[in-house]
C-alpha positions as CSV (number, residue, x, y, z in Angstrom):
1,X,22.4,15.7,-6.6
2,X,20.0,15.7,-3.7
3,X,18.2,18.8,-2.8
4,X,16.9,19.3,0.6
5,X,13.8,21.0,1.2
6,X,10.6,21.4,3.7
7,X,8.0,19.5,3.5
8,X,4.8,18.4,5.6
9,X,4.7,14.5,7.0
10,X,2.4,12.2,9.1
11,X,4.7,10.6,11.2
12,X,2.6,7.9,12.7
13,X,-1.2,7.9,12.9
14,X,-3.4,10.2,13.8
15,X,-0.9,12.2,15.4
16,X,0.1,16.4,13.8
17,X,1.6,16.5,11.1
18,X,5.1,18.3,11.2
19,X,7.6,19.9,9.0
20,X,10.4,18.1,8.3
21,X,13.5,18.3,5.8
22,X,12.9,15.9,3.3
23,X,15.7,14.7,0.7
24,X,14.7,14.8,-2.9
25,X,17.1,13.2,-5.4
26,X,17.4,14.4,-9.1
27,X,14.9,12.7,-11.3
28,X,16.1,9.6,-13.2
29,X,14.9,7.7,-16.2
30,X,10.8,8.4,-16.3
31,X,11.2,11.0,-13.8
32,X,10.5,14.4,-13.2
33,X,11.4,17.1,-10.1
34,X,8.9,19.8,-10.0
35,X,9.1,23.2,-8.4
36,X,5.7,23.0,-6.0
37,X,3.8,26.6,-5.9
38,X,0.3,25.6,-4.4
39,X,-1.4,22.6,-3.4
40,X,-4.6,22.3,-2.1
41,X,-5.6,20.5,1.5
42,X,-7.7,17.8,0.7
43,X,-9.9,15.1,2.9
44,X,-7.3,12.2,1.1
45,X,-4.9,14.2,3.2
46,X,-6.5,13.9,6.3
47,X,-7.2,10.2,5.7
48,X,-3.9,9.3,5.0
49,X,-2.9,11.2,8.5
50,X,-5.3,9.1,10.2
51,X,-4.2,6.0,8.8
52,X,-7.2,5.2,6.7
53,X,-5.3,4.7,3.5
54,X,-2.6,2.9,4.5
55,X,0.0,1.7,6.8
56,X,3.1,2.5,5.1
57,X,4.0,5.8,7.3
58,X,5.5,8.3,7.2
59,X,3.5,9.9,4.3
60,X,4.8,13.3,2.6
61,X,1.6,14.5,2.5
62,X,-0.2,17.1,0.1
63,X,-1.3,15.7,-3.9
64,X,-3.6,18.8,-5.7
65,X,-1.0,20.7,-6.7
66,X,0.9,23.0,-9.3
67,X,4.3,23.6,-10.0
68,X,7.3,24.2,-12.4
69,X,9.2,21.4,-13.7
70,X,12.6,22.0,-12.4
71,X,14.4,18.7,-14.1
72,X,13.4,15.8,-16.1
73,X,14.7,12.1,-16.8
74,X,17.3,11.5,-19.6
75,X,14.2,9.8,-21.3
76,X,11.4,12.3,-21.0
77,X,10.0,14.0,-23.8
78,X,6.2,15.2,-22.5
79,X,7.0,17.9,-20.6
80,X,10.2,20.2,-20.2
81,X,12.4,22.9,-17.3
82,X,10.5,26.0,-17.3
83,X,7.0,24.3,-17.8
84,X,4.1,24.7,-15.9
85,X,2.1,22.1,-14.6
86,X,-1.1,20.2,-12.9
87,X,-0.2,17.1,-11.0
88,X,-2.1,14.1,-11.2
89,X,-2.4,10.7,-9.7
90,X,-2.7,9.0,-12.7
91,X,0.4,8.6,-15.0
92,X,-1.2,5.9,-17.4
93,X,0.9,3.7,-19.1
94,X,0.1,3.4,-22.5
95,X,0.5,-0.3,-22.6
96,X,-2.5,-2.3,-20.2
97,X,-5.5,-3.6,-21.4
98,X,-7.6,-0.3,-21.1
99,X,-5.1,1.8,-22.5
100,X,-5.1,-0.6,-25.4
101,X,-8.5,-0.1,-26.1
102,X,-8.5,3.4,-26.3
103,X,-9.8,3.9,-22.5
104,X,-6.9,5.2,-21.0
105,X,-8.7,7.4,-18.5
106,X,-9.4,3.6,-17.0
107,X,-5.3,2.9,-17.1
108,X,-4.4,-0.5,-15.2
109,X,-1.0,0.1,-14.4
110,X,-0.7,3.7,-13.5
111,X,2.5,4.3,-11.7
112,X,4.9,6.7,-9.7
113,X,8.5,7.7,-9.5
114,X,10.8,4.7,-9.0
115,X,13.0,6.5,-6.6
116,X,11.9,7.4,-2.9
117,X,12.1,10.5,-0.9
118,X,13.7,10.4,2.7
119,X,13.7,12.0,5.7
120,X,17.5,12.9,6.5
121,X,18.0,9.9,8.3
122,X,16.9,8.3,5.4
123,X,13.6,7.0,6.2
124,X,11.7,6.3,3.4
125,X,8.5,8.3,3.0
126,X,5.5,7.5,1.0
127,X,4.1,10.3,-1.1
128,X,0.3,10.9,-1.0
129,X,-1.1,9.5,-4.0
130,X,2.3,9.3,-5.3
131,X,2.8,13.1,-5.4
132,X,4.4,14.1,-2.1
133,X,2.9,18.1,-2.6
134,X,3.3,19.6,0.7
135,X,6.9,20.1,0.0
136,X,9.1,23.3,-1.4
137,X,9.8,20.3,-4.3
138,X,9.1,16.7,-5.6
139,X,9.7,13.9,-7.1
140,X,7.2,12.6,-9.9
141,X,6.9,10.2,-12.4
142,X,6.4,12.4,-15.8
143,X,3.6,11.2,-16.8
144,X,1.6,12.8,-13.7
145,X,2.9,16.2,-15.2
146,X,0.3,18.3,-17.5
147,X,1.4,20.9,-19.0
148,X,-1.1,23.9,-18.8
149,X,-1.8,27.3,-19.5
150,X,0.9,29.4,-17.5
151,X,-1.2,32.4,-16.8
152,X,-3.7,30.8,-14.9
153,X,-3.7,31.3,-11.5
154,X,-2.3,28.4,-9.9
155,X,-4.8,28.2,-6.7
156,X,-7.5,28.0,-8.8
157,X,-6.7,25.3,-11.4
158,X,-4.2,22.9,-8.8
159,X,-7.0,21.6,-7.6
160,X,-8.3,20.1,-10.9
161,X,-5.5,17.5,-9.5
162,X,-7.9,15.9,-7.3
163,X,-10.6,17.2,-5.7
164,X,-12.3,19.4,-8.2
165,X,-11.6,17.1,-11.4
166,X,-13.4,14.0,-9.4
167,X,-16.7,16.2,-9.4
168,X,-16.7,17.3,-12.6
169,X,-15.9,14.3,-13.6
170,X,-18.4,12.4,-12.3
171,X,-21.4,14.7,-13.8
172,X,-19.1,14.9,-16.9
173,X,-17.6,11.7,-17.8
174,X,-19.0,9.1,-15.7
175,X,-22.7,10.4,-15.5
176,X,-22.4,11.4,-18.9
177,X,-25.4,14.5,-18.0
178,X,-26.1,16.6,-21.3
179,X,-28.2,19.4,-22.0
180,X,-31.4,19.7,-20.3
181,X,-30.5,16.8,-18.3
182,X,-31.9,16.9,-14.0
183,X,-29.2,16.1,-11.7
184,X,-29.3,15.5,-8.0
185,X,-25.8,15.8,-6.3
186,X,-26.0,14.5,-2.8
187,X,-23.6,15.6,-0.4
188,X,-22.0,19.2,-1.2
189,X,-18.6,19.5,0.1
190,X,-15.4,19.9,-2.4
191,X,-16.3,17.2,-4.7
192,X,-20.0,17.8,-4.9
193,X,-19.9,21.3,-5.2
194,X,-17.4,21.0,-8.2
195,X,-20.6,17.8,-9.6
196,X,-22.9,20.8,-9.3
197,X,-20.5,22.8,-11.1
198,X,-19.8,20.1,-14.0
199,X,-23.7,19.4,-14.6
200,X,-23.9,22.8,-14.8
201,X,-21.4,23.3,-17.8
202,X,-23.0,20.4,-19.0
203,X,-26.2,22.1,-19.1
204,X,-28.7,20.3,-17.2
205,X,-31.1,22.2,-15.9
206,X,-32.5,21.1,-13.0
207,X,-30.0,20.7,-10.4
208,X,-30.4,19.4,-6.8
209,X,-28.4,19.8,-4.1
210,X,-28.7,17.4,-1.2
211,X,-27.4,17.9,2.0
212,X,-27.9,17.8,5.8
213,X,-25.7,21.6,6.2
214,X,-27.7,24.6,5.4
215,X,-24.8,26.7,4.7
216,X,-23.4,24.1,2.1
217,X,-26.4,23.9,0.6
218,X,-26.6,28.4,0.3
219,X,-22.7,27.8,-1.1
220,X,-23.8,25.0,-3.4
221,X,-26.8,27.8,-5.0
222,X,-23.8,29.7,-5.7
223,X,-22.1,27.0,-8.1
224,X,-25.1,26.3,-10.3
225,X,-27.6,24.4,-8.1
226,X,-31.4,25.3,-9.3
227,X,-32.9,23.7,-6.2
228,X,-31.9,22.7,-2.5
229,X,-33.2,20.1,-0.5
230,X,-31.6,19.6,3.5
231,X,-31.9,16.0,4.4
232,X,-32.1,16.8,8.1
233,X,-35.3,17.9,7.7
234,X,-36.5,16.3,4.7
235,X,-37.0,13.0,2.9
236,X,-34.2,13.3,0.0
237,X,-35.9,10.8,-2.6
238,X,-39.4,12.2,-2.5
239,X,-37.5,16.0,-2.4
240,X,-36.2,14.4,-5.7
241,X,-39.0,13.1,-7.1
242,X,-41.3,16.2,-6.1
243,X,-38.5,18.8,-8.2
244,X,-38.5,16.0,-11.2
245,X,-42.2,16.2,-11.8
246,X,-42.6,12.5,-9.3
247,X,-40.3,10.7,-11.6
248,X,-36.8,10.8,-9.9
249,X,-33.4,12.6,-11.3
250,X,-31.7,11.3,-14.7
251,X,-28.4,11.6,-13.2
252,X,-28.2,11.2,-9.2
253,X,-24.4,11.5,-7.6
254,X,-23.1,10.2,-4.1
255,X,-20.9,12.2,-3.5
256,X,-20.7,11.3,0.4
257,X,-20.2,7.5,-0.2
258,X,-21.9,5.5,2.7
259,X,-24.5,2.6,2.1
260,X,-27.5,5.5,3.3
261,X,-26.7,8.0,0.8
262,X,-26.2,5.6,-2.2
263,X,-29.4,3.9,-1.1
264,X,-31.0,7.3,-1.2
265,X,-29.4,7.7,-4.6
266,X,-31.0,4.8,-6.3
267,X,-34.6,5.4,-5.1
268,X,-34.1,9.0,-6.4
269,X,-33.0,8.3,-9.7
270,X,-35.6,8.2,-12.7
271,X,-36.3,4.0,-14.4
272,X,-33.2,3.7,-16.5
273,X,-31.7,6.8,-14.9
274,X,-27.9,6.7,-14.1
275,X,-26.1,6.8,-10.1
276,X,-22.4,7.9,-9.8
277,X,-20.6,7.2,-6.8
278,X,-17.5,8.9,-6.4
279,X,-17.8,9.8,-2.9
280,X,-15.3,7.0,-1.2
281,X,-16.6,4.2,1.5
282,X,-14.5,2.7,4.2
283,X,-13.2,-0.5,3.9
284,X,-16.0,-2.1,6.3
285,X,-19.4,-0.7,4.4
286,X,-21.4,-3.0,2.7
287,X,-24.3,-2.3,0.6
288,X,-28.1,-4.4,0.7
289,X,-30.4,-3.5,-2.3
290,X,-33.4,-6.2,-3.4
291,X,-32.1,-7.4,-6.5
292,X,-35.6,-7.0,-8.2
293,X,-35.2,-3.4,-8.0
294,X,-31.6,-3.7,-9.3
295,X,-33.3,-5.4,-12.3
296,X,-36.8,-3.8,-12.3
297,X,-34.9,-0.3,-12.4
298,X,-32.9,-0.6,-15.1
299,X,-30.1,1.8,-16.0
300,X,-26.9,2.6,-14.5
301,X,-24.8,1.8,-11.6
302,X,-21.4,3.5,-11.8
303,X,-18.4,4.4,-10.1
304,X,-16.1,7.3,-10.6
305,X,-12.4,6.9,-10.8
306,X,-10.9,10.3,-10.4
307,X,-14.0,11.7,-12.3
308,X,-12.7,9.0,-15.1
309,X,-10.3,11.8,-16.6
310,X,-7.4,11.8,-18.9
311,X,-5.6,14.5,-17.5
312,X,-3.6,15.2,-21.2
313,X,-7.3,15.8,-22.4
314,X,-9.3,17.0,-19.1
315,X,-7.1,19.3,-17.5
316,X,-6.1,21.8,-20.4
317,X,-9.6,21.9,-21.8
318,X,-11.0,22.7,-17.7
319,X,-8.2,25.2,-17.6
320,X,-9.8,27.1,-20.8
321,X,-12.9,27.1,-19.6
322,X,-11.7,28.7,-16.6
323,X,-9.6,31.4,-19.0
324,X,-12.7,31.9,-20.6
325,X,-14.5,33.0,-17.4
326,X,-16.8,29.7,-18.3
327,X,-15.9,27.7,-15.2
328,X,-15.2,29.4,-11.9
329,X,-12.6,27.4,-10.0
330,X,-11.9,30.5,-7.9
331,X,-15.2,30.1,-6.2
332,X,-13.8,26.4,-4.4
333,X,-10.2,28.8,-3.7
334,X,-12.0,29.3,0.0
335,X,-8.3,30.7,1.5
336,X,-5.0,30.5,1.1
337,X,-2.8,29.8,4.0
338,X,0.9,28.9,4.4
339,X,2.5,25.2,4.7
340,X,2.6,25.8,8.1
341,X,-1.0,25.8,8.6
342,X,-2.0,22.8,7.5
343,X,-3.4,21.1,10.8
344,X,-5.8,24.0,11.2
345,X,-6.5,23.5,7.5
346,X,-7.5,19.8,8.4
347,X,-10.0,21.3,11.6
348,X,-11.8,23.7,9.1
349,X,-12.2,20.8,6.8
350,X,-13.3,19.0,9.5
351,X,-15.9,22.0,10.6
352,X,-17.2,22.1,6.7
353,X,-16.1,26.0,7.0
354,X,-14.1,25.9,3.9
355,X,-14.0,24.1,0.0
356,X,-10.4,24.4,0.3
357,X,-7.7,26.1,2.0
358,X,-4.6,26.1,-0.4
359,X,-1.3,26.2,0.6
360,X,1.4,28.3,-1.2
361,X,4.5,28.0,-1.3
């Protein structure tokens, strides 16, 4: 059976996106269709809109989202009809070398649904990070379904599916931050408001945010940030260094991603201190750093994939902690708009005027 359905596409790049009826077949082996309810507008969006991603338009566009599993493979056994789920882009496979080791939040082979989504003229479309979420339903491998806590409120914890889990992740997983830990987050949109948030729950407490937008930087005060420092109008290492009693942070996050601010990040991190970059370069940066200070330095130089979660393990456990009134993911729920409103979602993400604008459906 195929089920037709709207959903939200980038025909060709750069121009708006439309809504078009997309054909969704029934899930086969490995496969799962999922009933979407929200999913959240997120800057991977917009760069797959604008062609920065990719080539291989059109794109079914939309990847933080929730939804009810409406049908599963003859050969699925994690998750079942009726079940409510987070999405995720990585479906590890249980078999590479990482996974292997017991490091499966590193997964080699991650991997989608086999069968492809069409246009009715049956063009083929390529989902968003393999999810295809801006769309009444989709079609999913079932390992990118996590089963959650139904009650929760589906605005809130969807984006955990990209956005949201990235930040935390990085101050969590990657940066490893623990108790009484200083942190300096630079760059305090989505992903490094939800960094603030994570080295928060972690407990560190000193926490900096960086940034060159006064009002992110009142938001990011809001979501667990001790200090502020705007970059505009001041020197972001020796900020740093002057709130870390002249010795740099322990933990220091890019969460902007361009050679300046990761420069900035390993001047302001303490000797043998620890810099996460999650926020994500364009294919033409390039990076200069004297290799004596590299060495001379010393600790860590990391990258964050996805906040390095295991969704199985992450997104439950974040979902509790929300339950619990421990973890406030309604505070990045800025509004919640229709699926028709997703270019003026991508202009106030463009303006900085929102954390996210969430589409239900």
């Amino acid at each position: 059976m195929v089920h037709k359905v709207q959903g939200v596409v980038a025909l060709t790049k750069g121009a708006p996106v439309t809504l078009e009826t997309i054909l969704v077949p029934d899930p086969g082996p490995g496969e799962a269709l999922v009933d979407i309810i929200t999913s959240g507008v997120c800057h991977t969006d917009l760069h797959y809109k604008l062609g920065g991603i990719s080539d291989d338009f059109p794109f079914l566009l939309g990847h933080e989202a929730t939804g009810v599993v409406n049908a599963v493979g003859p050969d699925v056994t994690e998750v079942a009809p009726g079940d409510r789920v987070i999405l995720n882009w990585r479906a590890v496979c249980g078999k590479c070398r990482a996974c292997k080791r017991g490091q499966a939040q590193y997964c080699f082979n991650t991997h989608n649904a086999t069968q492809k989504m069409t246009l009715e003229d049956g063009t083929e479309l390529t989902p968003a990070l393999g999810i295809g979420a801006f769309a009444e339903k989709t079609l999913v491998a079932a390992g990118q379904c996590t089963k959650v806590d139904p009650e929760a409120d589906p605005a809130a914890v969807g984006l955990l599916g990209c956005g949201v889990m990235a930040g935390l992740g990085a101050a969590i997983n990657t940066g490893g931050v623990k108790r009484g830990d200083s942190v300096a987050v630079i760059g305090c949109g989505g992903v490094g408001s939800a960094a603030i948030a994570g080295a928060a729950l972690a407990g560190a407490t000193t926490i900096i945010a960086v940034d060159i937008d006064q009002k992110k930087l009142d938001r990011a005060a809001t979501m667990g940030a001790t200090d502020t420092v705007n970059s505009s109008a001041a020197d972001p290492i020796e900020a740093i260094r002057a709130l870390t009693g002249g010795f740099g942070a322990d933990v220091v996050i890019d969460a902007v991603g361009r050679p300046e601010t990761y420069t900035q990040a390993f001047y302001a991190r303490d000797l043998a201190g620890t810099v996460v970059l999650v926020g994500v370069p364009s294919p033409e940066m390039t990076l200069e750093l004297p290799l004596l200070d590299v060495f001379g330095r010393g600790g860590s130089l990391k990258s964050s994939w996805y906040g390095d979660c295991l969704p199985s393990r992450d997104f439950p456990m974040l979902v509790s902690l929300y339950r619990q009134g421990r973890l406030d993911l309604d505070a990045f729920v800025t509004e919640r708009i229709g699926i028709g409103q997703i270019e003026e979602a991508f202009d106030k993400m463009r303006e900085g005027s929102v954390l996210r604008s969430v589409v239900e459906l």
